[in-house]
Z-matrix of the N, CA and C atoms (Angstrom, degrees):
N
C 1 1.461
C 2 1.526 1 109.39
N 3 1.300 2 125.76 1 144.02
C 4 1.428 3 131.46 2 -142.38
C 5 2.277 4 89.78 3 -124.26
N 6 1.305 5 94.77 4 117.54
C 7 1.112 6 92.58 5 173.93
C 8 1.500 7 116.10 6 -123.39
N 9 1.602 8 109.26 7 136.75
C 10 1.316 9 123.18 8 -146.13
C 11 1.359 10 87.25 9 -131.90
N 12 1.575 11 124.13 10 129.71
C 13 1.581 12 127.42 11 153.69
C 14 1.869 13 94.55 12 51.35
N 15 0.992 14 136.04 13 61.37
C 16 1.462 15 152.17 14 -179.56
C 17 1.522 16 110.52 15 28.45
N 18 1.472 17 101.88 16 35.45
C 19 1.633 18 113.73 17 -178.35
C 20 1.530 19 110.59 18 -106.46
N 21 1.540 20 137.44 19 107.35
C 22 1.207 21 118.00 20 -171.36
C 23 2.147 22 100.90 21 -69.76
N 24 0.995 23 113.46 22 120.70
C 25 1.426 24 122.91 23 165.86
C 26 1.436 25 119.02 24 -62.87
N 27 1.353 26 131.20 25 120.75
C 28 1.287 27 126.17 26 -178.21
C 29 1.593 28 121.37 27 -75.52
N 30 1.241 29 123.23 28 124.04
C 31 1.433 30 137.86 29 -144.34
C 32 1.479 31 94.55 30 -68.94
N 33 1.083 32 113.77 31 -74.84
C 34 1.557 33 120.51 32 -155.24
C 35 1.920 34 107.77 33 -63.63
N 36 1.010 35 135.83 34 9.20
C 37 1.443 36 148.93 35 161.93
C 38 1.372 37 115.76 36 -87.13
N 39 1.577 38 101.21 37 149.04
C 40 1.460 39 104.46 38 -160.46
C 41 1.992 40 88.69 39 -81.81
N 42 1.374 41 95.20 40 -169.63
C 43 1.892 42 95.44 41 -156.47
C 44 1.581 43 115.16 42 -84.75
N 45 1.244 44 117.96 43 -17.10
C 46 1.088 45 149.46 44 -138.22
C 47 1.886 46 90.28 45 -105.49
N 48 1.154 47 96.38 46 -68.05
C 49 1.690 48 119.31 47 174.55
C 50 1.513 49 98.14 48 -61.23
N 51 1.139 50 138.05 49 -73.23
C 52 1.180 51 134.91 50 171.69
C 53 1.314 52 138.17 51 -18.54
N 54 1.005 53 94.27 52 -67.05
C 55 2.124 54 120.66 53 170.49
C 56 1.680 55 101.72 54 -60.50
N 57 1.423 56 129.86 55 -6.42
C 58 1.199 57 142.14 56 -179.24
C 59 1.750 58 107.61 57 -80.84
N 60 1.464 59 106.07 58 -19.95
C 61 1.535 60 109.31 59 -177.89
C 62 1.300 61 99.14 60 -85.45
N 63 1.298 62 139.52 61 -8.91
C 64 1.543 63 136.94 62 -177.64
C 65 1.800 64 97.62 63 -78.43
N 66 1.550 65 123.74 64 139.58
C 67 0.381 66 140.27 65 -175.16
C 68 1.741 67 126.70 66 -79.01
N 69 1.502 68 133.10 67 67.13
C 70 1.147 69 125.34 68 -150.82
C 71 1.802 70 107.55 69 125.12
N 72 1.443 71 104.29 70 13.98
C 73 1.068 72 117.21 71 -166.93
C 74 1.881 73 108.30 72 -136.40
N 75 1.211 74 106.42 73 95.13
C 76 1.669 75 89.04 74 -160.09
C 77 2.336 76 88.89 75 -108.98
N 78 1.670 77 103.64 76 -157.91
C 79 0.930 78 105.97 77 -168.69
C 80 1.384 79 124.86 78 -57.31
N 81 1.922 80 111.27 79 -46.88
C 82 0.910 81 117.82 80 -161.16
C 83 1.626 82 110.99 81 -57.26
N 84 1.629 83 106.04 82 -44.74
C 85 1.326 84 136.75 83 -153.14
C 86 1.790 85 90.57 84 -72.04
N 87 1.109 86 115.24 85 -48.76
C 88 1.625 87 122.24 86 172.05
C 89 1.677 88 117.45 87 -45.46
N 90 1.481 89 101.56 88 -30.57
C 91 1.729 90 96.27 89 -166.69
C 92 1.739 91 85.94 90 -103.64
N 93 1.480 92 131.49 91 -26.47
C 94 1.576 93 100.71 92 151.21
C 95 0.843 94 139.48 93 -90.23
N 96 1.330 95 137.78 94 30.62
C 97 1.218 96 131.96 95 138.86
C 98 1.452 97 127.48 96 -85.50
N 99 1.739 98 125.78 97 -22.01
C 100 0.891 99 135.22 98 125.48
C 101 1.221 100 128.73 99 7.17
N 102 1.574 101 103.95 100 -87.03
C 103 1.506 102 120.08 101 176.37
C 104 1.288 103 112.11 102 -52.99
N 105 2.036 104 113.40 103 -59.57
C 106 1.194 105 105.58 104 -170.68
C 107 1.282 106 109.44 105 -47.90
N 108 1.007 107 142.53 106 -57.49
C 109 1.453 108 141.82 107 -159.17
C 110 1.349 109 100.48 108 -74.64
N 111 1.192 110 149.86 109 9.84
C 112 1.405 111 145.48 110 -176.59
C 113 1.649 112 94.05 111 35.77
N 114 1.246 113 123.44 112 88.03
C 115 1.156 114 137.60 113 128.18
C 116 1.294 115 136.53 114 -117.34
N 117 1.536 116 128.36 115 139.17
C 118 1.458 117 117.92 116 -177.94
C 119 1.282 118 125.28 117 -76.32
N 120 1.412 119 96.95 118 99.27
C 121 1.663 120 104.09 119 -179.34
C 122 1.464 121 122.99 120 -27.97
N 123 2.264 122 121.83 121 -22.19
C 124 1.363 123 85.39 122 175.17
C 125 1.220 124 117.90 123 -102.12
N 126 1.442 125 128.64 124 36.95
C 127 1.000 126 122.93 125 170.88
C 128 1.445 127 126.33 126 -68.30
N 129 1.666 128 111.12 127 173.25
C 130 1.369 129 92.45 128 -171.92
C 131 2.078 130 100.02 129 -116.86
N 132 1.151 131 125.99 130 147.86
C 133 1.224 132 141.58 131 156.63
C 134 1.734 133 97.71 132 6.24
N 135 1.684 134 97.55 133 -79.55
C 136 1.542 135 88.16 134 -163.13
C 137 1.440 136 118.78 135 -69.86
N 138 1.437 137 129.78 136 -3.95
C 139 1.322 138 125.20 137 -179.02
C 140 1.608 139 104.58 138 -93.20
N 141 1.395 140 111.75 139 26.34
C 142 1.661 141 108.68 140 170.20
C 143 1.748 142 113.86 141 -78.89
N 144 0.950 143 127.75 142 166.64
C 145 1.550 144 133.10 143 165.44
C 146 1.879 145 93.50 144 -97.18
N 147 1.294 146 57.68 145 149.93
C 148 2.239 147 82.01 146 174.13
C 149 1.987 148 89.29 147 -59.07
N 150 1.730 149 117.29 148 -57.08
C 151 1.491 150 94.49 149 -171.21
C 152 1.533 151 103.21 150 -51.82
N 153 1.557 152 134.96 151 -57.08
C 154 1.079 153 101.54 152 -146.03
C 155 1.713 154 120.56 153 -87.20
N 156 1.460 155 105.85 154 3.71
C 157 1.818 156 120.18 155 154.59
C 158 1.479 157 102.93 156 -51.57
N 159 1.185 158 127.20 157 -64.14
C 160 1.382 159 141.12 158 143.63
C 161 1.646 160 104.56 159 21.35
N 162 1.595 161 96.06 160 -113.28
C 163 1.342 162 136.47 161 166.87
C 164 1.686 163 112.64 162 -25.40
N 165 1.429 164 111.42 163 -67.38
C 166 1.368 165 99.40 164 144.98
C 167 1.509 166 155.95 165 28.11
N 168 1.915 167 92.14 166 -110.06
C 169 0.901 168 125.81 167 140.60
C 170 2.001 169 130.02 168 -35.39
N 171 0.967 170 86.96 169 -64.15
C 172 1.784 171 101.03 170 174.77
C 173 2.031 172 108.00 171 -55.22
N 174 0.970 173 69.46 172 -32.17
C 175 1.763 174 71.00 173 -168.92
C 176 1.352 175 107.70 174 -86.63
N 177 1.220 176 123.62 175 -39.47
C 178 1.817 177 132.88 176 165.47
C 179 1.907 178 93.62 177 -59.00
N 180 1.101 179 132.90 178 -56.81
C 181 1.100 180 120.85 179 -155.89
C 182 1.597 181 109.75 180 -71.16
N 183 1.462 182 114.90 181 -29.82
C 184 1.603 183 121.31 182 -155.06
C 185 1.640 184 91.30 183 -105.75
N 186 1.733 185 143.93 184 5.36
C 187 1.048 186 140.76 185 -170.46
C 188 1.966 187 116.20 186 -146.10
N 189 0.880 188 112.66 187 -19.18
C 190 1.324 189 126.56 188 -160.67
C 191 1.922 190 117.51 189 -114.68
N 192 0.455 191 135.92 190 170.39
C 193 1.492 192 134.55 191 -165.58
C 194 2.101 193 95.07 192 -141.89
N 195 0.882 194 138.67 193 85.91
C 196 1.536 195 127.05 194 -173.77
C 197 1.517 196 107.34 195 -146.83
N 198 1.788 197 107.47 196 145.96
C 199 1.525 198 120.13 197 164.50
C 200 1.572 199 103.05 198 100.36
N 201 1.428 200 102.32 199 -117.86
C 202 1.570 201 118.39 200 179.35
C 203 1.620 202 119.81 201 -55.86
N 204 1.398 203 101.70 202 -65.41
C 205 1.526 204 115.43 203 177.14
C 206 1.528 205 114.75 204 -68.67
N 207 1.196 206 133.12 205 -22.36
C 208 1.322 207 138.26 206 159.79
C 209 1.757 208 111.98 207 -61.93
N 210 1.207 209 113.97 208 -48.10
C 211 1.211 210 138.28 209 -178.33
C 212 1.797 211 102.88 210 -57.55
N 213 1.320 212 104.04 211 -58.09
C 214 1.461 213 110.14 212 -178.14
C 215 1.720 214 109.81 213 -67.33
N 216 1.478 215 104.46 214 -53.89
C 217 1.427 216 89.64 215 164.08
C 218 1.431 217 145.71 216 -66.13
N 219 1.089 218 97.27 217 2.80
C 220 1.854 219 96.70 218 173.52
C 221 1.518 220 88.18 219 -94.27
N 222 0.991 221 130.09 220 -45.56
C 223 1.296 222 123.87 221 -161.74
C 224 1.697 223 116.50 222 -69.91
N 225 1.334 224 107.61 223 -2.97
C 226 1.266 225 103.34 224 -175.24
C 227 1.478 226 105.88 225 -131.08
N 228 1.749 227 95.66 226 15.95
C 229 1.173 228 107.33 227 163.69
C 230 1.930 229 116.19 228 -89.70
N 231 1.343 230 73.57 229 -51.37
C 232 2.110 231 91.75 230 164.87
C 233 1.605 232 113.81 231 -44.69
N 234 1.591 233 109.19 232 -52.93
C 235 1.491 234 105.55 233 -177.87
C 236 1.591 235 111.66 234 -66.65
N 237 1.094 236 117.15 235 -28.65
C 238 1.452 237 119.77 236 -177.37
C 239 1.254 238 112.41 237 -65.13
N 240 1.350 239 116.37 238 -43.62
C 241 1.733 240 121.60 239 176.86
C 242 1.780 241 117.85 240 -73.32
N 243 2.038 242 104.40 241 -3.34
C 244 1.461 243 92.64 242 173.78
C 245 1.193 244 78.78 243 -122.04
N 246 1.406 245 160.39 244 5.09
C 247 1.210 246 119.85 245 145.02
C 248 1.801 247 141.75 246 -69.65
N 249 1.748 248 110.76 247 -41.83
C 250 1.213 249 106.13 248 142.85
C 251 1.912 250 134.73 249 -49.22
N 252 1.044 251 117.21 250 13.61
C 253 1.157 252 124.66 251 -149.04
C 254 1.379 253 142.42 252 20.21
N 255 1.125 254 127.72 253 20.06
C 256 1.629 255 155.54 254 -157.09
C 257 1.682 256 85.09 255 -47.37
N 258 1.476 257 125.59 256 -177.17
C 259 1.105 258 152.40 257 178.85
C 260 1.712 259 111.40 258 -60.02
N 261 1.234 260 96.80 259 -53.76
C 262 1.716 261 116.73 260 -163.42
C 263 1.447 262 91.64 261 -69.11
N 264 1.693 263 99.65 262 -40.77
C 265 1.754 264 79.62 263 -158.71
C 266 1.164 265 119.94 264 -99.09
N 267 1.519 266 107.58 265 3.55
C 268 2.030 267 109.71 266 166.98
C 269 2.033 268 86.14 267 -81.07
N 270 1.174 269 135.71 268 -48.33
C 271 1.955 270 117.84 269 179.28
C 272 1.609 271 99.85 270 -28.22
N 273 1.452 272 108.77 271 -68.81
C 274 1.325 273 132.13 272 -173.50
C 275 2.250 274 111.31 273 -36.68
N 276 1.415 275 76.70 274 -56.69
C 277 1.387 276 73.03 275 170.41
C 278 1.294 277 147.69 276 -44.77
N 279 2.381 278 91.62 277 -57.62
C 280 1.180 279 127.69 278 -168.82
C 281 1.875 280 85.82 279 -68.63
N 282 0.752 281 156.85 280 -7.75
C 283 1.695 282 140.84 281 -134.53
C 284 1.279 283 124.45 282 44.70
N 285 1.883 284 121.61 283 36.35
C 286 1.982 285 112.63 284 -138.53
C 287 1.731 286 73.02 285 -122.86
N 288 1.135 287 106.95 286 131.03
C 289 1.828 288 104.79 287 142.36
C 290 1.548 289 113.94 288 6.50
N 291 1.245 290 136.15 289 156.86
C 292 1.704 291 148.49 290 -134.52
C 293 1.422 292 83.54 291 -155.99
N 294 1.020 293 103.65 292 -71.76
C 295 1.911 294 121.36 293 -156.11
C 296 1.074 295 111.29 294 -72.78
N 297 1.431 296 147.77 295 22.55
C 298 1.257 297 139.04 296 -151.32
C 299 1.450 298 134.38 297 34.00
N 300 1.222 299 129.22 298 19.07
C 301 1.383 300 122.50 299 164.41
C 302 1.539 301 106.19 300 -59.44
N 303 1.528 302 93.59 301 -179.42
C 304 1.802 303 115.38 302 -154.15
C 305 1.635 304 91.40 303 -99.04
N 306 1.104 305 102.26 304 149.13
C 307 1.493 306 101.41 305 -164.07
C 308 1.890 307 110.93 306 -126.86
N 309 1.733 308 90.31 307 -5.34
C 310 1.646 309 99.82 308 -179.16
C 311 1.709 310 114.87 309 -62.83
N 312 1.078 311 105.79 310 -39.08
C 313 1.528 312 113.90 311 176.34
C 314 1.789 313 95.91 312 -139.01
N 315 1.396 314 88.35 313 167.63
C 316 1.732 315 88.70 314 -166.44
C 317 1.005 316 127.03 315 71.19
N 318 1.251 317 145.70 316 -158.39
C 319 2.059 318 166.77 317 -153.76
C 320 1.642 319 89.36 318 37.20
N 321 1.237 320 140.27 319 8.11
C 322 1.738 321 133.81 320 -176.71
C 323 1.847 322 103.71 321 -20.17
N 324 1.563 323 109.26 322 -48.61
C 325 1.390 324 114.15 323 -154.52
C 326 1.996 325 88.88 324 -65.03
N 327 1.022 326 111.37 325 -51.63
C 328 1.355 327 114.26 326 -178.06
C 329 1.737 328 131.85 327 -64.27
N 330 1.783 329 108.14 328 -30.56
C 331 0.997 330 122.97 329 167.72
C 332 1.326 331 122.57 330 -92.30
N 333 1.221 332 120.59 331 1.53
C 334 1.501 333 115.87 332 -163.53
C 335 1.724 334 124.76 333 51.63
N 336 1.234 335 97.95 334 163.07
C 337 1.661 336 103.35 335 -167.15
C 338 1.042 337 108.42 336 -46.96
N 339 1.915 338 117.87 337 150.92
C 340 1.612 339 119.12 338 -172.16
C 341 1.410 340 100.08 339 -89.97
N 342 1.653 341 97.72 340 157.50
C 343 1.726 342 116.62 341 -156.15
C 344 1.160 343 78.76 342 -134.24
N 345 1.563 344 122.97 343 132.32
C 346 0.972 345 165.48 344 -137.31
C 347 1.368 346 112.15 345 -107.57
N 348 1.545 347 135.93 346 127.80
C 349 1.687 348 119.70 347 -151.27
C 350 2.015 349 67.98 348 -131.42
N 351 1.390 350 93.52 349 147.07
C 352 1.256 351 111.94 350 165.33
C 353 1.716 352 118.86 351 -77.76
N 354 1.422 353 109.11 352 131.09
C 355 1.661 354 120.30 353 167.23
C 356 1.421 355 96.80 354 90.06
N 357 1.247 356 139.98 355 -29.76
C 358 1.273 357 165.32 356 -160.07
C 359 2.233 358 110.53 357 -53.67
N 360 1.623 359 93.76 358 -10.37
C 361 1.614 360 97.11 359 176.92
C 362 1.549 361 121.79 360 -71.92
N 363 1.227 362 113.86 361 115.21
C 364 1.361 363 97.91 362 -174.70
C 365 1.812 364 100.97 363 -143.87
């Protein structure tokens, strides 16, 4: 099992798909690194060489931002927008939608389950 940025990578997936379990690492970004490294995207995980696990590695580490430190920086991107108090970051605060969606009916995932107002049937 091929471990990348402290992510174990699942073997039997082609490389492209694989490198998709890194966190900060989505499709597009998967098929260039691919290329950069001249590897054939349909290969699969376990038919890599240790160099090019290697190589990989080196190239996620010296180009890419992913996992922990990605993780920390959004997050101290969020606190920054509720400490100046900007727009985003009183949403952020409140637990309300970010993006402007409608918040009269719907956002559940964001508001949590609806609580029930007394006399309120109509």
């Amino acid at each position: 099992m091929a471990r990348i940025a402290g992510v174990n990578i699942p073997t039997g997936k082609r490389i492209p798909i694989a490198l998709t379990y890194i966190h900060g690492i989505g499709s597009s970004v998967a098929n260039q690194i691919v290329s950069a490294l001249s590897i054939d995207p349909s290969r699969r995980v376990n038919q890599l060489s240790d160099d090019e696990v290697l190589a990989i590695r080196e190239y996620i580490d010296s180009n890419l931002t992913v996992e922990g430190d990605l993780r920390r920086e959004v997050q101290m991107n969020v606190k920054r927008m509720m400490d100046i108090g900007s727009y985003r970051g009183l949403r952020h605060r409140r637990n309300l939608p970010v993006r402007g969606q409608r918040t009269h009916t719907n956002a559940r995932t964001r508001k949590g389950p609806a609580k029930p107002i007394a006399g309120k049937k109509k």
